[in-house]
N, C-alpha and C positions, 0 to 999 in steps of 0.2 A: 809146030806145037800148038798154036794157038786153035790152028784150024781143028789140030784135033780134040783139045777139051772144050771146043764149040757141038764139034758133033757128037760129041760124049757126051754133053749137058743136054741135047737136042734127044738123043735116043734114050734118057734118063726119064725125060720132062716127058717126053711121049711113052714109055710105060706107064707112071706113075696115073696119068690119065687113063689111058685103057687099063690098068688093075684097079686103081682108085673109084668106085662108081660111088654116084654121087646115092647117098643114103634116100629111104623112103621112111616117113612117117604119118600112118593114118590114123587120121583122126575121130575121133564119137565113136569109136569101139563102143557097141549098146551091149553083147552078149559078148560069151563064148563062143560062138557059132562063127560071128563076126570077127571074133580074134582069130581064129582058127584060119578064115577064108582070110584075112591081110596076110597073114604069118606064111600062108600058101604060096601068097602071091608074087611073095618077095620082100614085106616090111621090115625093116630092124626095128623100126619101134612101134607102139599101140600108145593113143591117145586117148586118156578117160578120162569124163569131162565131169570136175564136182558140181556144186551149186553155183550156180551162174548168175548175173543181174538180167542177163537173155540171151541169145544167140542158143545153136541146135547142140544136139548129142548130151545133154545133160540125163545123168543115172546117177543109182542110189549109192552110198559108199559102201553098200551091203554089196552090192551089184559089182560096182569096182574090185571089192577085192577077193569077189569070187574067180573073177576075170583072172588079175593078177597070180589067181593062185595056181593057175593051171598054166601061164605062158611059160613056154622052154628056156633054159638058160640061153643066153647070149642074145635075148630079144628083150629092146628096151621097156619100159611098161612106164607110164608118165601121169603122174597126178598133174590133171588141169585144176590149179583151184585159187582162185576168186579172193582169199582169205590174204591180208597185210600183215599181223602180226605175227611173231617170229612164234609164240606158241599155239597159236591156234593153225600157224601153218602144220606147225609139228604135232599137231595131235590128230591133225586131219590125217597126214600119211601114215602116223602111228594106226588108225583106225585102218587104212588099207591096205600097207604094206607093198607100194610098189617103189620099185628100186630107180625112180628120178619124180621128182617136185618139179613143174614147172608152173612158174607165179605168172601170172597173167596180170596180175597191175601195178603199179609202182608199190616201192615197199622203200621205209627207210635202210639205210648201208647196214647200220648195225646188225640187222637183222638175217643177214649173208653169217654171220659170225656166231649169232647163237644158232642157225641153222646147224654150221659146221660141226659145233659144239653136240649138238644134242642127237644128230644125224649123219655122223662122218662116214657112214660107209654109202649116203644117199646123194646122188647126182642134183644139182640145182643148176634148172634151166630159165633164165630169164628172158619173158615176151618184151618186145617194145612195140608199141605199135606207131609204123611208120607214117610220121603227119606230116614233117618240114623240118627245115636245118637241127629244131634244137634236138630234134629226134636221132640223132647222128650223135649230139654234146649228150642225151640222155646213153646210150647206146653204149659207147665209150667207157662213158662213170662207172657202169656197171660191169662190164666185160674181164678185168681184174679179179672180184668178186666173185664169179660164178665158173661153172663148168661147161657153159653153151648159153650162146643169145638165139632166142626164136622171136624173128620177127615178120611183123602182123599187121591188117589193116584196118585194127578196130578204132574204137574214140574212147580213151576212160576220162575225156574232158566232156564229155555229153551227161545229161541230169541222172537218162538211165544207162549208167556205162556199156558201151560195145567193147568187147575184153576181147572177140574171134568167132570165127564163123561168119564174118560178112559177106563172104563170098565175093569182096571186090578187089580189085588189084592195086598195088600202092607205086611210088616211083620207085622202081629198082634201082636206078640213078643212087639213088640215095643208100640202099640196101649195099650197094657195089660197095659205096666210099665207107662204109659200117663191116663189111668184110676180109675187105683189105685192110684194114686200122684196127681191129679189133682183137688179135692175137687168141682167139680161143672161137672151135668152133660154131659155125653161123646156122639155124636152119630159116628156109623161107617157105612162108606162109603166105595167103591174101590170095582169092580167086585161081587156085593154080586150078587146071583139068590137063587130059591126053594133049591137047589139041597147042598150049602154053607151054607144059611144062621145058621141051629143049629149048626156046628160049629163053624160061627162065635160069636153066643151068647154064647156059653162054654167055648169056648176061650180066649174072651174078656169081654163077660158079661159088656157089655155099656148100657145104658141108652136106647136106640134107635138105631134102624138100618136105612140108608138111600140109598134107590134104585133106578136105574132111567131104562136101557136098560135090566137089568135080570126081571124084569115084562113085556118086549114090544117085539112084534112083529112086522117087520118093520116101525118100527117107531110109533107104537101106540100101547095104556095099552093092553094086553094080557089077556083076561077074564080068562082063562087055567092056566097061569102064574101067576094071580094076587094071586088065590086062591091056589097053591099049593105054596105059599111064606108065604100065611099069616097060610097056616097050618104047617109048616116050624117052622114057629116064635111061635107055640102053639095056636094059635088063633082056 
């Protein structure tokens, strides 16, 4: 008996992998044109990036939710914004209308709550950007709270905050033990391209990968790139 709900659990665990593929999210969607060519490629979601303190893909909230207004059902569409308070967050997505919020820098708890309140049908995804252990105790805090952790390898302890887009890679070490513990799902961000990405899904095995300049060639989606990421990812 035992042998056999071993190999029952063994041929379970191994569908669930081969049907389960790990999600794609790209990011600085600058156009429609741009959304179109991710959405092609394979993305479940589009990253659009509001006002920034720096880093790339930043567009207008006019631009965003032109964007937003044309992507198909069942494809995610993610306000990147910059914004702490709980109504300036809410007014910014109210201005766009994309159906997930994802905060890029630390916000107080409360703030998860008048979200829910004022935006219950809107997904909230919280960045951490991964630095060193407390980043794991920050990680945690918030994972209750929210509908997904994306995590990143920016600095919002620097004078001018790095929120994403640094293009560098962080310890996944640390992303793993924030995965595993964290009960809601994970995406991973921080220098991924073609060339990373399978080990960053071996390694960390999240929920979702999120990419922004390892798909683009100066500064725009990479047709070459796109497609040797999403065959990368198994697709």
């Amino acid at each position: 008996m035992l042998a056999y709900l071993c190999a029952r659990f063994c041929r379970r665990y191994l569908y669930f992998r081969l049907v389960m593929k790990t999600r794609v999210k790209i990011c600085c969607i600058s156009s429609r044109d741009e959304a179109a060519q991710a959405i092609s490629a394979g993305a479940s979601a589009l990253g659009l990036v509001g006002h920034m303190p720096s880093g790339p893909g930043v567009i207008s909230d006019d631009t965003i939710a032109g964007i937003a207004r044309i992507v198909p059902p069942g494809i995610a569409t993610f306000l990147l914004t910059s914004e702490t308070y709980a109504e300036s967050i809410i007014q910014h997505q109210q201005r766009v209308n994309t159906n997930t919020v994802q905060i890029v820098d630390r916000v107080a708890p409360d703030v998860y709550d008048a979200l829910r309140a004022a935006l219950p049908a809107i997904k909230i995804v919280q960045v951490v950007h991964v630095l060193d252990e407390s980043s794991v105790e920050e990680a945690l805090a918030a994972a209750p709270l929210v509908d997904a952790l994306l995590l990143d390898s920016g600095n919002p302890n620097l004078g001018v905050k790095e929120l994403g887009g640094t293009g560098r890679v962080h310890d996944w070490r640390l992303s793993r033990r924030i995965r595993e513990q964290a009960g809601v799902p994970v995406f991973l961000a921080g220098g991924l391209n073609p060339e990373n990405a399978r080990d960053a899904i071996e390694n960390v095995e999240p929920f979702g990968l999120d990419i922004c300049s390892g798909v683009r060639t100066n500064g725009k989606l990479d047709p070459y790139k796109l497609e040797k990421f999403f065959q990368a990812v198994g697709y």
